[in-house]
N, C-alpha and C positions, 0 to 999 in steps of 0.2 A: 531545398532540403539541406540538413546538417551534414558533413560528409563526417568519417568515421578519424579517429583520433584528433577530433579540434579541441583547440582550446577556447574556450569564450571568453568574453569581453571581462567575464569576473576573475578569470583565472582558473576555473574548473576543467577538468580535464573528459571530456566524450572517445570512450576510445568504441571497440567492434560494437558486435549482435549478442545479447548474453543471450535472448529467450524470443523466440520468433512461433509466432502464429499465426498457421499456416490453411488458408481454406477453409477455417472452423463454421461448421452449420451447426445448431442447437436447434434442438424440440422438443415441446410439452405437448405430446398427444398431437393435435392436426395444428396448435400455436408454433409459427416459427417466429422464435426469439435471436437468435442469429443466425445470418442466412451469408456464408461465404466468404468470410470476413479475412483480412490476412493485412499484418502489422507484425512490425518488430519493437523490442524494447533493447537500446544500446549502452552497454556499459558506463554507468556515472551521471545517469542522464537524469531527468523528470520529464515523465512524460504523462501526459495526460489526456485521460480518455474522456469526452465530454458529446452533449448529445440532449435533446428534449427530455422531458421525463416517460415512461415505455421504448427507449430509444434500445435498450439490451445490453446497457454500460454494467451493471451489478452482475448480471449470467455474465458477460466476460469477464470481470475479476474471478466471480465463481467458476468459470473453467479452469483460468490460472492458479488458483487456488485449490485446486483439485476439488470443490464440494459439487462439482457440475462435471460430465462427462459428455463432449459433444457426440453425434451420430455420426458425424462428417468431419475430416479435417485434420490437424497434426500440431502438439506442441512442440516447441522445440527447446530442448534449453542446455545452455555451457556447449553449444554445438552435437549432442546429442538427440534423437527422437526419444520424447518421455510416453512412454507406456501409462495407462491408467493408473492412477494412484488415488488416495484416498489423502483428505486434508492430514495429517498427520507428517505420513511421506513427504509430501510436499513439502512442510516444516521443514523435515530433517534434511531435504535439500537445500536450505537457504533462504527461504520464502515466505515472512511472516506478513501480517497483515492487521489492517482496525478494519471497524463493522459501522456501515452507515445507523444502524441500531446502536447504538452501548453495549456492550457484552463484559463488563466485568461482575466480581464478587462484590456486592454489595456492604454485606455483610463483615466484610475484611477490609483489614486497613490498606492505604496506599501502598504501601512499603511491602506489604505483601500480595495483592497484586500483584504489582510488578515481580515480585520473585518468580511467580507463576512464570512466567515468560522467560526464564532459566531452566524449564526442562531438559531443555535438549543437551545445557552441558552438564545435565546431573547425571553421574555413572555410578554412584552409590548403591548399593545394592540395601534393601527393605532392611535386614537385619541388623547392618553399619549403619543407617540413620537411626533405627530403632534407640540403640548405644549413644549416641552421636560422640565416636571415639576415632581416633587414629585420619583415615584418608576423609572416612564425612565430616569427621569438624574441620579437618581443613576446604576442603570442596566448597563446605558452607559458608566458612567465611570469604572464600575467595568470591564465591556468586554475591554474596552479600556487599563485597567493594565492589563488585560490577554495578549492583542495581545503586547501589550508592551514588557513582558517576553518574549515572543517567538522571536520578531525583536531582542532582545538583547541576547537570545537565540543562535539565527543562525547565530549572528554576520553582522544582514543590517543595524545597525540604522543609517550609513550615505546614504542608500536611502529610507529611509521612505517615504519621499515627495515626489521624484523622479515617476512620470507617468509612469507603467509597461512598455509600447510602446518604451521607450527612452533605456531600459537595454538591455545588454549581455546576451545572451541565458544561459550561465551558472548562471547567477544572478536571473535570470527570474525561473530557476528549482527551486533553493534556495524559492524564493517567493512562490512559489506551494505549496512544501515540508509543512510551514507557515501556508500557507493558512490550509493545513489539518490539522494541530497541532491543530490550533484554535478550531477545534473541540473538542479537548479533548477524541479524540478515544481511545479506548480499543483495533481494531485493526488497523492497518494504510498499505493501500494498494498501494504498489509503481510499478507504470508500467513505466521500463525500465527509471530508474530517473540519469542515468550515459548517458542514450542517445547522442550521439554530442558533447560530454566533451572531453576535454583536459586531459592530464595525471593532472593536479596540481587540476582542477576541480572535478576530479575524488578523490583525496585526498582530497576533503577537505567534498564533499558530503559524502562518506567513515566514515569519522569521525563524519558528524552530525546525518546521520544513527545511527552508535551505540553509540553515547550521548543521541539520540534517547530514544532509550530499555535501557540504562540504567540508565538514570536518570530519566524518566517518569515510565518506568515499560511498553511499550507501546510493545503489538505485534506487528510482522511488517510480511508482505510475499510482497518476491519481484520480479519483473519478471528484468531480465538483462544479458543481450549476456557477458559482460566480464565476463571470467570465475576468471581473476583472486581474482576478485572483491567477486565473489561469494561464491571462497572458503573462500576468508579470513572472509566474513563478516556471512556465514548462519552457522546457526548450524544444519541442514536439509533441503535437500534437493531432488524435484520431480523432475524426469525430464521426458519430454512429448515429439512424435515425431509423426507425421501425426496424430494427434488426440489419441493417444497412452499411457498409462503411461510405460515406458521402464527402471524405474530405481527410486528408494524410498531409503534416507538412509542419513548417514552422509557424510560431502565432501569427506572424505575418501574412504566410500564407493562406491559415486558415480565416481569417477574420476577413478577407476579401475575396472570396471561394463565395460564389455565387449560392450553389446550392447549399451551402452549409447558413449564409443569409435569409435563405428563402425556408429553411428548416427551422430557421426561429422566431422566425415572421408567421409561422404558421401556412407558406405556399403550397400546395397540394403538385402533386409532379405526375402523370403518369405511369 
C-alpha cells in the first residue's frame, strides 16, 4: 500500500484521506449494484476504479457524484460525514466530473462549453449580466482568462470557435475533460475518458491526465477498461466485480491479486 504523505518517483506529492467510502450498499429494486464496498481516495493521488463491464464502477462514481444515493453505507469527505446531496451540491463542494457518454452542448462552440463549467464562480446576479456593466463585465472577463488557460492548456485553441456538433470524438473528450477543469475541482471524476480512442488518442489524453495532478495539484479517480493505461497512470487502485470490491492496492499489487486475475479471465468463484 502507498502510505500517506509520499512522494513518488515523479516528484508528486500523496499526502492524507480527502473522501472515504465507507461500507456503501447500492440497489435497484431486488439488483444489488454495490454490495459493501469501502475505499479511500488520498489527497493528489489518481486513483483508479476498474473492474469487468456490470462490475458497479459507474453507480460508484454516481454515488460520489451525488446522482446515486446508497441504502447502506457512508460518504466521507474533507474529514467530514456528507449528508445526501444532490449533483449540484456536490459541485459546489469541489467535485466535478466527465460522463462515459459525452454530455456536452452541441450546438455551442468550444469556448463556450467550457465557460459552462465556470458556474460556480459566477456570483453575478441575472440583472448585472443582463447590463453586463460594472462587477459582471469584470467577473466575465476574468472567467474568460480562466477558461482561456485551460483551451491553451489542453492544447484546443485552434477549435475554440468550432460548434462541439462538427468535432471528432477524441476532440470532443478533450472538451469535456475542459469543461471540468473550469471548475477548478479539488477532485475531478473521469468515467472511462480513453473510451473509443485510438492508440495516439490514447496518448495524448495519458499525458493531459497527468499534467493534470501535476500541475494543478488536482485529485483525480478514474474509471477505464485499458489496463495498460491504468497501470502506467494510478497510483492505487480498487478493483470491483459484480458489485464486489475483489482487490485494493498498488498496480503492482493489483495485477498479481489472484482473484482480480481470475475476474478477467472470466473464473467463476463461489
Amino acid at each position: 500500500m502507498v502510505p500517506e504523505d509520499t512522494i513518488t518517483e515523479d516528484g508528486r506529492k500523496i499526502g492524507g484521506v480527502v473522501m472515504e467510502m465507507k461500507n456503501i450498499t447500492l440497489r435497484f429494486g431486488g439488483v444489488v449494484a454495490i454490495k459493501d464496498i469501502s475505499f479511500d481516495i488520498r489527497q493528489g493521488e489518481i486513483r483508479a476504479i476498474i473492474g469487468p463491464n456490470g462490475a458497479g464502477k459507474s453507480s460508484m462514481l454516481n454515488v460520489i457524484s451525488g446522482f446515486y444515493h446508497p441504502q447502506e453505507g457512508e460518504v466521507w469527505y474533507q474529514g467530514k460525514r456528507r449528508p445526501p446531496m444532490k449533483p449540484f451540491e456536490v459541485a459546489q463542494q469541489g467535485i466535478a466530473r466527465t460522463f462515459q457518454n459525452i454530455a456536452l452542448f452541441e450546438g455551442m462552440t468550444v469556448l463556450d462549453n467550457v465557460m459552462t463549467g465556470r458556474f460556480r464562480q459566477m456570483k453575478a446576479g441575472l440583472f448585472a449580466q443582463a447590463i453586463w456593466k460594472g462587477s459582471a463585465e469584470a467577473e466575465e472577463m476574468k472567467n474568460r482568462e480562466a477558461v482561456e488557460k485551460i483551451i491553451d492548456f489542453l492544447e484546443i485553441q485552434h477549435i475554440r470557435k468550432t460548434p462541439v456538433g462538427r468535432l471528432p470524438y477524441g476532440l470532443k473528450k478533450r472538451v469535456e475533460l475542459a469543461r471540468a477543469l473550469a471548475a477548478e475541482p479539488s477532485i475531478l471524476l473521469l468515467d472511462e475518458p480513453m473510451a473509443g480512442m485510438n492508440v495516439e488518442e490514447k496518448e495524448d489524453m495519458s499525458r493531459f491526465i497527468l499534467d493534470v495532478n501535476d500541475e494543478f495539484g488536482t485529485t483525480i479517480a478514474l474509471i477505464e477498461h485499458d489496463m495498460g493505461v491504468v497501470m502506467d497512470l494510478s497510483d492505487r487502485v480498487v478493483v470491483m466485480d459484480y458489485g464486489r470490491k475483489i482487490g485494493d492496492g498498488t498496480p503492482d499489487e493489483v495485477r498479481t491479486n489472484q482473484d482480480v486475475i481470475d475476474a478477467y479471465l472470466g473464473v467463476a468463484h463461489d
